[in-house]
N, C-alpha and C positions, 0 to 999 in steps of 0.2 A: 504494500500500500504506500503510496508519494505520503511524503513528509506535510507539505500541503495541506492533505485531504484529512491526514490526523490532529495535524493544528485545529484544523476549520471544526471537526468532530468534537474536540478540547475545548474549543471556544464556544460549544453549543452543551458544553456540559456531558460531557457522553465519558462514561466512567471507563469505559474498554479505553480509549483515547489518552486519559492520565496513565492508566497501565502503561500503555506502549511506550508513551514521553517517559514516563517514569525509570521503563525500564530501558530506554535509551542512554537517556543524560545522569541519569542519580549518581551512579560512579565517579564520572567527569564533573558534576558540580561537587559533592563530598572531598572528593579531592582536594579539588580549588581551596574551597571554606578551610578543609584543613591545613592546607597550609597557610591559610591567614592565622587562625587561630590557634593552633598548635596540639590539637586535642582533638581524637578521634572522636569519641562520645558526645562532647559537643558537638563536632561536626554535619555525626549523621541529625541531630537535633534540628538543628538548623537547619538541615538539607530539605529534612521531612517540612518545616515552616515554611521553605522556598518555594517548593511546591505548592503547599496549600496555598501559599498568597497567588504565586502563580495562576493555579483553579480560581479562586476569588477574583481575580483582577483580570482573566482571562480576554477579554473584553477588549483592554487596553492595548493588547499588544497588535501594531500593525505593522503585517507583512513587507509593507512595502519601505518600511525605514529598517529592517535588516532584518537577520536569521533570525528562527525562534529560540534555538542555542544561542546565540548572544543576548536576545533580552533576558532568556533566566538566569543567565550566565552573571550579568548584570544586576540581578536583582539578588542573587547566590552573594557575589561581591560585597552590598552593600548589606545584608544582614550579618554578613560575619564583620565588616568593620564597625555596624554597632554593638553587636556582638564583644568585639574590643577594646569598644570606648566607653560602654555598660559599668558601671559602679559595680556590680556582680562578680565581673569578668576580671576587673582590676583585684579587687578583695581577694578573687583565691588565686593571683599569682603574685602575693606580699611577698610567700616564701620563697617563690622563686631568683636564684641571683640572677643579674644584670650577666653573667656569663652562658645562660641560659639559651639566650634569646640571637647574642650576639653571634652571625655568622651560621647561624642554623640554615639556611639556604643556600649559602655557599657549599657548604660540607656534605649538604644533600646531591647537589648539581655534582660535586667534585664524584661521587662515586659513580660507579657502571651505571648502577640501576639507581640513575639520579631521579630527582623528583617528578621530571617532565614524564617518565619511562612510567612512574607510578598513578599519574594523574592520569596517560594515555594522552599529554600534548605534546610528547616528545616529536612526532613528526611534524603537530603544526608550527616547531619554533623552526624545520628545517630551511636551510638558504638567508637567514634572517641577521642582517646586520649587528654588531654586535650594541650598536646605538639601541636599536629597537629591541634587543634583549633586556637591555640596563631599563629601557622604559615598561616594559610588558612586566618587568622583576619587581620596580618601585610601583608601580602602579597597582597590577592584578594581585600580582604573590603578596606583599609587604603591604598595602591597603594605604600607603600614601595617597595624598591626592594632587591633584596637577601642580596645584600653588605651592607644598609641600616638594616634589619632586625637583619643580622650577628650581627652588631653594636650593635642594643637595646636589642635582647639577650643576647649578650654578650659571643654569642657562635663561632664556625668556620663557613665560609660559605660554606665549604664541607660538614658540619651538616645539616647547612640552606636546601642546595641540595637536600641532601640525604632524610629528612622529605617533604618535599615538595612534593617528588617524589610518597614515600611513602604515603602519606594523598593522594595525586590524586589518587592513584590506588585504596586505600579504599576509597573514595569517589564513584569511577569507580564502585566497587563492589558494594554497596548501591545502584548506580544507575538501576544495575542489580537485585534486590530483588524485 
């Protein structure tokens, strides 16, 4: 069945429809969320939330301003960075050290079976500048935001934009090979 015609079915509320999205993307968004937040169990929580807002919101999403994996994709993102920025969220990681956190991406990437490999985006980072790596990392993975990233590059955030936009599109493309 076209991706399309299961959207269209999602968006009319038809329960077979969240199955199949369900069982499409829930791995590749859990992923993601987890590596923003750093916690499985959490992860899959919020994933399950994604969704449901997803179902709720279903409506909202229109095809023609992009994929339906990047809107939930999108919306995956933004529940685990509030998720991060939660009074909840801060409270139980008091005990954690400041060594914790630092370079945990790095060290995932560095091994074989880096994070990309675990998530299933290892091939959409393939052919991809090493610019648009460093932005797709501060952005999607690390839950920075553009203004943010602007900062620790050190660049404009009309640049931030502009790459961003660009990496999505070839990502877009990869998705299509």
């Amino acid at each position: 069945m076209e991706l399309e015609i299961i959207v269209e079915q999602f968006q009319k509320k038809d329960a077979g429809a969240f199955q199949k999205l369900y069982n499409m993307y829930s791995e590749n968004i859990c992923g993601v969320i987890n590596t923003i937040v750093k916690n499985n169990n959490v992860a899959e929580e919020i994933c399950q939330d994604v969704f449901m807002k997803a179902w709720n919101n279903a409506e909202s999403y229109n095809a023609s301003k992009g994929r339906f994996f990047t809107w939930i994709l999108n919306i995956a993102r933004n529940a685990a960075i509030d998720e991060l920025r939660s009074k909840a969220h801060k409270n139980s990681k008091k005990n954690f050290s400041a060594d914790y956190f630092v370079g945990i991406l790095e060290s995932m990437t560095d091994s074989e079976d880096g994070k990309e490999d675990i998530i299933g985006l290892k091939k959409l980072m393939v052919n991809l500048k090493d610019k648009c790596i460093e932005i797709i990392e501060l952005l999607y993975f690390k839950g920075l935001t553009q203004k943010e990233v602007s900062k620790e590059l050190d660049i404009p955030l009309g640049t931030v934009k502009t790459r961003n936009r660009s990496c999505i599109s070839q990502i877009r493309t990869n998705m299509a090979l």
